[in-house]
Biotite code that builds the C-alpha atoms (Angstrom):
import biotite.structure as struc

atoms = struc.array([
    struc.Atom([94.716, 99.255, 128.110], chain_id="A", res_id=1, res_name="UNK", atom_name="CA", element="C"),
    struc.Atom([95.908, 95.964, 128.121], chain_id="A", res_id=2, res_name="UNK", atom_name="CA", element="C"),
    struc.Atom([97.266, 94.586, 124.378], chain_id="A", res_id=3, res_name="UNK", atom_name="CA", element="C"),
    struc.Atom([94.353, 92.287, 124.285], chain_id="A", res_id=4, res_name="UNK", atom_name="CA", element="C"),
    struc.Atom([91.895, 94.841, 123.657], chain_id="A", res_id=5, res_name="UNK", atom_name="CA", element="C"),
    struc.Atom([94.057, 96.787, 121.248], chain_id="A", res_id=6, res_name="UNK", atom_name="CA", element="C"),
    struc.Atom([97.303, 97.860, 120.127], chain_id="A", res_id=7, res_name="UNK", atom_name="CA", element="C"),
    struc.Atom([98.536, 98.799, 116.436], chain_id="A", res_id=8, res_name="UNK", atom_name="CA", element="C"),
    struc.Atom([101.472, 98.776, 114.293], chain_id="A", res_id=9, res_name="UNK", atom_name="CA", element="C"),
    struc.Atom([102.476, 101.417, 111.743], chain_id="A", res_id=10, res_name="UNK", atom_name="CA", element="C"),
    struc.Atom([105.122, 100.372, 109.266], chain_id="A", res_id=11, res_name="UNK", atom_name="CA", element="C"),
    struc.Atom([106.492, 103.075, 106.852], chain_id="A", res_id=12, res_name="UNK", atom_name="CA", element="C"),
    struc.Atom([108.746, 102.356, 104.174], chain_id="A", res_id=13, res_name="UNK", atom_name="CA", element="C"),
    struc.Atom([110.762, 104.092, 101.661], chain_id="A", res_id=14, res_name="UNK", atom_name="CA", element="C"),
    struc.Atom([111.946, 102.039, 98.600], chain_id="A", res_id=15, res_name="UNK", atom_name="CA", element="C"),
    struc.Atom([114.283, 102.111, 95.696], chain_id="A", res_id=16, res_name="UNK", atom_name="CA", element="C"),
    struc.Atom([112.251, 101.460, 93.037], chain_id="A", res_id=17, res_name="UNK", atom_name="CA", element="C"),
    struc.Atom([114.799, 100.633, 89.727], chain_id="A", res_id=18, res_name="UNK", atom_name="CA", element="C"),
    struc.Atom([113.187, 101.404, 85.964], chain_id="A", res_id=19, res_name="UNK", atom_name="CA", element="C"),
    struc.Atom([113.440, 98.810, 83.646], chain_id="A", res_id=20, res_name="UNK", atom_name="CA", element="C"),
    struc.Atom([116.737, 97.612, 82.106], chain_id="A", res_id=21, res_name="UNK", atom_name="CA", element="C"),
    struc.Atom([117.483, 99.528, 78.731], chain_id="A", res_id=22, res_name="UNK", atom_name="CA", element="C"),
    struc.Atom([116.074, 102.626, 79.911], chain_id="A", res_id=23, res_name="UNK", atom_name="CA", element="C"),
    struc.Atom([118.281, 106.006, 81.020], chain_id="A", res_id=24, res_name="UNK", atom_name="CA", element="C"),
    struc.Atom([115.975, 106.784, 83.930], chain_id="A", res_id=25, res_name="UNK", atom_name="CA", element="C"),
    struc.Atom([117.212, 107.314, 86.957], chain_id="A", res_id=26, res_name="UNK", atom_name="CA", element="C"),
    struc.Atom([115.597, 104.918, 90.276], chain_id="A", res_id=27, res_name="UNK", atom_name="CA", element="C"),
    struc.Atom([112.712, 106.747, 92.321], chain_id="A", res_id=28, res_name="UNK", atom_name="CA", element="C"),
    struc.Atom([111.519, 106.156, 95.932], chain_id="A", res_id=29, res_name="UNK", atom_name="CA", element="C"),
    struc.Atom([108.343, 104.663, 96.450], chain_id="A", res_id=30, res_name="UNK", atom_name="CA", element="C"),
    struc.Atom([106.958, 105.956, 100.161], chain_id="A", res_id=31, res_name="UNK", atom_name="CA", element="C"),
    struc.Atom([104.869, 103.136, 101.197], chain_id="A", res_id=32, res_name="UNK", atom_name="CA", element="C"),
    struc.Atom([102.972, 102.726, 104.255], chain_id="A", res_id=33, res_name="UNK", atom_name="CA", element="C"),
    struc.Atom([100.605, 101.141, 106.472], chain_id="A", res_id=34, res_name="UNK", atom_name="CA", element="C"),
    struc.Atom([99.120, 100.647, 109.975], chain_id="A", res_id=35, res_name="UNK", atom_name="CA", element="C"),
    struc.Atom([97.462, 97.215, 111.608], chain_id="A", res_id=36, res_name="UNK", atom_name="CA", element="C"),
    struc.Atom([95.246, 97.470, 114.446], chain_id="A", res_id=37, res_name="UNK", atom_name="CA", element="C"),
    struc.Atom([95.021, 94.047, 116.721], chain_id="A", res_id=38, res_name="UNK", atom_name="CA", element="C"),
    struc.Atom([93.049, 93.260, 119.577], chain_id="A", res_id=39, res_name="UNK", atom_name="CA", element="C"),
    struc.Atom([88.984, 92.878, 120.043], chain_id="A", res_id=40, res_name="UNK", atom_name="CA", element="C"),
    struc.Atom([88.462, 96.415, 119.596], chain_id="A", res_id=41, res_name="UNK", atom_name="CA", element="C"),
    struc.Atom([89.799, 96.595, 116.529], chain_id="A", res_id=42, res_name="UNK", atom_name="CA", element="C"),
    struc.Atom([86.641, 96.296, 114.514], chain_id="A", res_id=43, res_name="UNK", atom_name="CA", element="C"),
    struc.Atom([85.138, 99.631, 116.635], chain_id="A", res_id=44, res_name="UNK", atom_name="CA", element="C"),
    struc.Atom([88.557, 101.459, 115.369], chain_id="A", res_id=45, res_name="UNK", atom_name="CA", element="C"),
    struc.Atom([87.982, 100.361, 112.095], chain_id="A", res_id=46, res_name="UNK", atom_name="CA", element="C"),
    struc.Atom([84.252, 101.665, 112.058], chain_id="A", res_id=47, res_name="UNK", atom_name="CA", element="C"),
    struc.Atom([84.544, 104.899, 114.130], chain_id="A", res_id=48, res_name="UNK", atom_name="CA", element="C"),
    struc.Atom([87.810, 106.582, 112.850], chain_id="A", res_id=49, res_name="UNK", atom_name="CA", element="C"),
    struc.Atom([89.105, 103.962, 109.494], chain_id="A", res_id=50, res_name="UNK", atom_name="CA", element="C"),
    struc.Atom([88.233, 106.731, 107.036], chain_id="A", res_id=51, res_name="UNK", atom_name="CA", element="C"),
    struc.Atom([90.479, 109.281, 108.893], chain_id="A", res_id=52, res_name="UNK", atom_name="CA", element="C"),
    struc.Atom([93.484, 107.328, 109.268], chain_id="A", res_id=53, res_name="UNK", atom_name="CA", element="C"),
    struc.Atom([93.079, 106.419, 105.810], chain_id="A", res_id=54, res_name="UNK", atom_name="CA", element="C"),
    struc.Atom([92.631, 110.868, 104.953], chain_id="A", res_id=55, res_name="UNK", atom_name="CA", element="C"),
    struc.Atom([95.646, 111.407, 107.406], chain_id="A", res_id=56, res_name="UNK", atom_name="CA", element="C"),
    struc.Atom([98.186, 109.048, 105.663], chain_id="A", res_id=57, res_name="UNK", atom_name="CA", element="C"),
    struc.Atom([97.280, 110.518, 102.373], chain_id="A", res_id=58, res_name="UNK", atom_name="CA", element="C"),
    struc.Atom([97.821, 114.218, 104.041], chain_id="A", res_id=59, res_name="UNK", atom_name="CA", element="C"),
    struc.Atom([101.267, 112.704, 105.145], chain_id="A", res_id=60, res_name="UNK", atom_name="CA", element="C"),
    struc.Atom([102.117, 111.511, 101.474], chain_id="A", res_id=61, res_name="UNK", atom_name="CA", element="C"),
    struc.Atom([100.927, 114.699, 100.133], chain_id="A", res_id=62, res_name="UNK", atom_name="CA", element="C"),
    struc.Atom([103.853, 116.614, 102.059], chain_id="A", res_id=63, res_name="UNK", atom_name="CA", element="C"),
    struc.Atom([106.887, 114.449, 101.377], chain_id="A", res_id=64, res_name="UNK", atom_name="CA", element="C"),
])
């Protein structure tokens, strides 16, 4: 399929996340994540299947 029509990105990220100054926490990781879909089919993606990419990234986070 040519990239015209449709191609994605996924981006996953895991961050330091510092507490604020003064405090005796220790930093945490923040997982963050995200996925783009390009292309003139992108629209149908988002209609058809948006709710279960959105459900399967959650699943993922769930089992870090």
């Amino acid at each position: 399929m040519p990239n015209w029509m449709l191609r994605c990105e996924r981006v996953q990220e895991c961050v330091e996340v510092h507490p604020p100054s003064g405090t005796l926490d220790e930093p945490q990781t923040a997982y963050q994540f995200w996925e783009t879909f390009y292309g003139v089919l992108a629209p149908v993606v988002k209609a058809a299947a948006g709710s279960q990419i959105v459900r399967g990234f959650d699943v993922w986070m769930e089992g870090l």
